[in-house]
C-alpha positions in Angstrom: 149.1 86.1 142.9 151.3 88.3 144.8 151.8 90.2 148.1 150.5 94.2 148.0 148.7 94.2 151.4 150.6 93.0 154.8 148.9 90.6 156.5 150.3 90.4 160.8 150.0 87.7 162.8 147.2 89.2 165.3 145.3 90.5 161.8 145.5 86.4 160.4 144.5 85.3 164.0 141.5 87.5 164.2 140.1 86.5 160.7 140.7 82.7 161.4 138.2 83.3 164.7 135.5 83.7 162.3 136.2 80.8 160.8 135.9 76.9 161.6 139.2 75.9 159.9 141.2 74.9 162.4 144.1 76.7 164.6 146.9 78.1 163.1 150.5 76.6 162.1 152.1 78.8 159.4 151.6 81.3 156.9 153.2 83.1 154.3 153.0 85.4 151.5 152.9 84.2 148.2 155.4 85.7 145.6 153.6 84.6 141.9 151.4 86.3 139.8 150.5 90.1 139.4 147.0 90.9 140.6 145.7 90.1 144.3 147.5 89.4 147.4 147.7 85.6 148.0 148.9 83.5 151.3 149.6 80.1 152.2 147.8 79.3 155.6 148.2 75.7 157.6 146.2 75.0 160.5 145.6 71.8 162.3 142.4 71.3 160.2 144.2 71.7 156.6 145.7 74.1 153.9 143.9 77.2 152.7 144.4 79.9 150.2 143.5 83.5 151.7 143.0 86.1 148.9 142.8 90.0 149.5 141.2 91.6 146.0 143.2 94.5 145.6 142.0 98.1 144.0 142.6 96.2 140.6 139.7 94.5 141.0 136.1 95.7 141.2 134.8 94.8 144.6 131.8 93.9 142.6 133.1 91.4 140.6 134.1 89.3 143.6 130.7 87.4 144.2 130.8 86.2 140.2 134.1 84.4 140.7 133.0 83.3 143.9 130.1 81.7 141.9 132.1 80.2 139.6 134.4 78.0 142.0 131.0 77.4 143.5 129.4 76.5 140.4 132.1 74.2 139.0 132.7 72.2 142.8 129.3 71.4 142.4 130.2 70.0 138.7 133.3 67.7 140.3 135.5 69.9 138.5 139.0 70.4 140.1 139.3 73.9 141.6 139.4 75.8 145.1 136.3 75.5 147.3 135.5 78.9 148.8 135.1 78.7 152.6 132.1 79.9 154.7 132.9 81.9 158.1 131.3 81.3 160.9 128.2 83.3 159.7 127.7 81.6 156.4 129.7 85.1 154.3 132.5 83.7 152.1 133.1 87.1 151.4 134.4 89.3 154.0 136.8 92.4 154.5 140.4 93.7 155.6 141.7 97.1 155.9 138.7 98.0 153.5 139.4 95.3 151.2 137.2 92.4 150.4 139.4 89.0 150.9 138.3 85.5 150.8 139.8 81.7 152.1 139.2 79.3 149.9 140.8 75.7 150.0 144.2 74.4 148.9 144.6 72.0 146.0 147.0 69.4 146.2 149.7 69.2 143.4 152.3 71.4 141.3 152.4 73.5 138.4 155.0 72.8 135.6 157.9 75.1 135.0 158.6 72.9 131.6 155.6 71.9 130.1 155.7 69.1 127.5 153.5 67.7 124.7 151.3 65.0 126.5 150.4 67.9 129.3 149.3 69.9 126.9 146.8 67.3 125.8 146.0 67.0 129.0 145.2 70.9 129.6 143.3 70.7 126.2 141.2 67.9 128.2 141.0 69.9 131.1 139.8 73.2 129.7 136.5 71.3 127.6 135.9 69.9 130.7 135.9 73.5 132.2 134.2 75.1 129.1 131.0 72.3 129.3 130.7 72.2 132.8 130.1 76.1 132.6 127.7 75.6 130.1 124.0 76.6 132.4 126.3 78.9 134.2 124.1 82.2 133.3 126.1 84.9 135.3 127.7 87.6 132.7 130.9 89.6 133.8 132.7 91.7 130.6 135.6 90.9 129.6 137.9 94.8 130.3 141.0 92.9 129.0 139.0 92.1 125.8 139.7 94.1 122.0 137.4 97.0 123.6 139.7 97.3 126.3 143.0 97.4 125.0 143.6 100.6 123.7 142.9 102.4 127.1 145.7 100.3 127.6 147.6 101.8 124.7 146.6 105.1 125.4 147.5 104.5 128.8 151.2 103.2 128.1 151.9 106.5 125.3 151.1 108.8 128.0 152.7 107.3 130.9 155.7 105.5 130.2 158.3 107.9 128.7 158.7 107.0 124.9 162.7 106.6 125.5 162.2 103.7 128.0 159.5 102.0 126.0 161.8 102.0 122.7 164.2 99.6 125.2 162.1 97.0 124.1 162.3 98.1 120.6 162.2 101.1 118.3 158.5 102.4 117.8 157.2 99.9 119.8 154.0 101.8 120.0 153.7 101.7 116.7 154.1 98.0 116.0 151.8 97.6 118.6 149.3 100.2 117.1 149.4 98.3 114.1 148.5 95.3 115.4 146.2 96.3 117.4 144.2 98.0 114.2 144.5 94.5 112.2 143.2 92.6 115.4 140.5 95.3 115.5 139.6 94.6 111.7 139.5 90.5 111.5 138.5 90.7 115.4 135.3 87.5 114.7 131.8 88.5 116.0 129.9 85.3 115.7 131.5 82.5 117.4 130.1 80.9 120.5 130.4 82.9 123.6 130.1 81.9 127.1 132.4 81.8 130.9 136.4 81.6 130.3 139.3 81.3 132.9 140.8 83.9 131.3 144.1 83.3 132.6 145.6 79.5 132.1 148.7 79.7 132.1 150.9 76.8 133.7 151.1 78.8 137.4 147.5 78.3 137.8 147.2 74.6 136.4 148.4 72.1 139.1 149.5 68.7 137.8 149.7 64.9 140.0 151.3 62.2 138.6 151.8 63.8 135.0 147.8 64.4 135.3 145.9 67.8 135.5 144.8 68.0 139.4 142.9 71.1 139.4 142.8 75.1 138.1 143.2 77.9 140.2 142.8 81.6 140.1 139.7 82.8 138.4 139.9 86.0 139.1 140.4 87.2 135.6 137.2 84.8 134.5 134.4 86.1 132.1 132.4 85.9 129.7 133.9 86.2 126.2 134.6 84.0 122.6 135.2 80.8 124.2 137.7 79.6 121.7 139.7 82.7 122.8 140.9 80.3 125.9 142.5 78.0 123.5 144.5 81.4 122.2 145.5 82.1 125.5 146.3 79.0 126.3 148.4 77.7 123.1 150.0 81.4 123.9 150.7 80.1 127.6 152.1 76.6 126.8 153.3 76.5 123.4 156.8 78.0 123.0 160.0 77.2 125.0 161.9 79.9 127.1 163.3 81.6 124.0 160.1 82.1 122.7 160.6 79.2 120.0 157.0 78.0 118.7 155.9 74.3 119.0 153.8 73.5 116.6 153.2 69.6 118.6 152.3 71.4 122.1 149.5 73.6 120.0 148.4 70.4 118.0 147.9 68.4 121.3 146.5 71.6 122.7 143.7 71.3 119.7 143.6 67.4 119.9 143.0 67.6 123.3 140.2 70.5 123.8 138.6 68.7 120.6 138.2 65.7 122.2 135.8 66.9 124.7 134.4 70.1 122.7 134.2 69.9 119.2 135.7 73.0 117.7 133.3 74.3 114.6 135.6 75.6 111.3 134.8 79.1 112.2 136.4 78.5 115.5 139.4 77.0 113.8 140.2 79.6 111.5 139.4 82.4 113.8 142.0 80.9 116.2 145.4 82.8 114.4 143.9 86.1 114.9 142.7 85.5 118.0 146.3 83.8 119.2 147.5 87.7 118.1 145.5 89.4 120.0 145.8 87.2 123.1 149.6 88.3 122.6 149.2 91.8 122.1 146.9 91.6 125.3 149.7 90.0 127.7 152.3 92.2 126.4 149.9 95.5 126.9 149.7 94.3 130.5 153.1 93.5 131.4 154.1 96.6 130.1 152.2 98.8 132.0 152.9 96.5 135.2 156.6 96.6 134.2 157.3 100.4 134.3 154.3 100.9 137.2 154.8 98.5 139.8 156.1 99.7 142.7 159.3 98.4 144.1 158.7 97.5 147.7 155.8 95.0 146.2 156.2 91.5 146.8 155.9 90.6 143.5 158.0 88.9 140.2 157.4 91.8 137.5 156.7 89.5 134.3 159.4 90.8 130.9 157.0 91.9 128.3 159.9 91.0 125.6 158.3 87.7 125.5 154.9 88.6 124.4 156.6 91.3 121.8 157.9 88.3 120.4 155.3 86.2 120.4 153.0 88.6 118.5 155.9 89.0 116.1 155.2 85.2 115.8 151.6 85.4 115.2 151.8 88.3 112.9 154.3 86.5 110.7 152.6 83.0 110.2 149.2 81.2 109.9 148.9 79.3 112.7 146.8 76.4 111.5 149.7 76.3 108.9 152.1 75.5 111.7 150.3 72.7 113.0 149.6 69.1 112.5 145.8 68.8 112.0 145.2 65.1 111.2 144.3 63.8 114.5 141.8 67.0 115.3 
């Protein structure tokens, strides 16, 4: 989430007219995340999330995520309800932008994560993963293997090589590298199916030291569904100086294992896949970091931290790190 597009006070007003939500009280921008512009709207009816897809997206990808919330609010599953106008469209458009409202989930995410939420994410993703099941739309995943060496390509010919070695000498080249060893031991035959995409603890809302709904789906797809766990145990399982903890990953497993069972393939597959969910968020935050503008609203993400995180998944085996005896 994150403020690109301005919204005014007579622009808010008119889109609320087509909408049976209530009159207005407040609104603001919402700082987090990096992709689409987010605000926070109360009315006298109830809170609401209004989202503006920006030119990041493809306009056509709007109706599968759309389809998703819809899909998994008709499983019970905790996550935002998009909201009909007046004429029955949830999807409409702004200053040639397609936008949506959607509704507000009660709750908080965690700055500080500890072992027994991670259990409970673990929980929370099966859940996700096996309510998605019969969902038969297909959207590519561009932020997949295939699609991270435009990335690469894009980052050598953009970003001056000087200010990319700030964040280490020949960093292209360690990331080359691991990007050719992800591409090698990358796994073809594990189960495939719908993902989030993008859990990490901003977009996980917790109630009483219990997970109380997901939000943002707007990276969502259709990928190795194992490669959520890699994202997530990427996410959740290190402290602020990047320190590994191998009892936040094992929960992690515990938890998504009690609710999906995790085949051996998917087990071993998940180091390599934990690498390349690194290399992915430090490919992004890298570009973003050196090609955001500076009047966005926005809180540019350090791509340092994903540097050394694939450091960390190069160097060990993560199964080895972990206690296994409860999976």
């Amino acid at each position: 989430m994150a403020v690109y597009t301005e919204i005014t006070l007579e622009n808010l007003l008119k889109i609320l007219n087509q909408y049976s939500i209530g009159n207005l009280i407040e609104f603001s921008g919402i700082k987090e995340g990096i992709e689409n512009t987010n605000y926070f709207v109360r009315t006298n009816k109830g809170k609401f999330i209004l989202t503006i897809f920006e030119n990041r997206v493809d306009e056509k990808d709007v109706p599968f995520f759309v389809n998703i919330m819809k899909h998994l609010n008709r499983q019970n599953f905790l996550c935002p309800k998009p909201i009909e106008d007046n004429n029955k469209n949830i999807i409409s458009e702004i200053n040639k932008k397609k936008f949506i409202i959607v509704s507000f989930l009660e709750g908080k995410w965690k700055s500080k994560t500890n072992n027994n939420d991670c259990l409970e994410l673990g929980q929370c993703i099966a859940e996700m993963h096996n309510k998605t099941k019969n969902f038969n739309q297909v959207r590519k995943n561009s932020l997949s293997i295939k699609g991270w060496e435009k990335l690469i390509i894009s980052c050598k010919c953009e970003i001056p090589k000087k200010q990319l070695n700030l964040f280490g000498p020949d960093l292209i080249n360690e990331i080359e590298d691991s990007f050719e060893l992800c591409k090698k031991n990358w796994p073809s035959n594990l189960p495939i199916g719908l993902i989030h995409g993008d859990v990490f603890p901003d977009n996980v809302f917790f109630n009483k030291n219990k997970v109380s709904g997901v939000i943002d789906f707007y990276f969502s797809c259709t990928d190795i569904i194992v490669y959520e766990l890699a994202i997530a145990i990427n996410a959740w399982c290190f402290d602020k100086n990047d320190i590994f903890y191998p009892k936040k990953a094992s929960n992690l497993i515990s938890g998504y294992n009690s609710k999906r069972t995790l085949s051996n393939a998917e087990f071993d597959n998940l180091s390599i896949l934990s690498q390349g969910a690194a290399l992915r968020f430090l490919l992004t935050r890298l570009y973003d970091w050196f090609n955001t503008p500076k009047e966005i609203l926005i809180t540019k993400k350090n791509p340092t931290e994903y540097l050394n995180k694939l450091r960390f998944f190069k160097n060990n085996v993560l199964l080895n790190q972990i206690n296994l005896k409860n999976i």
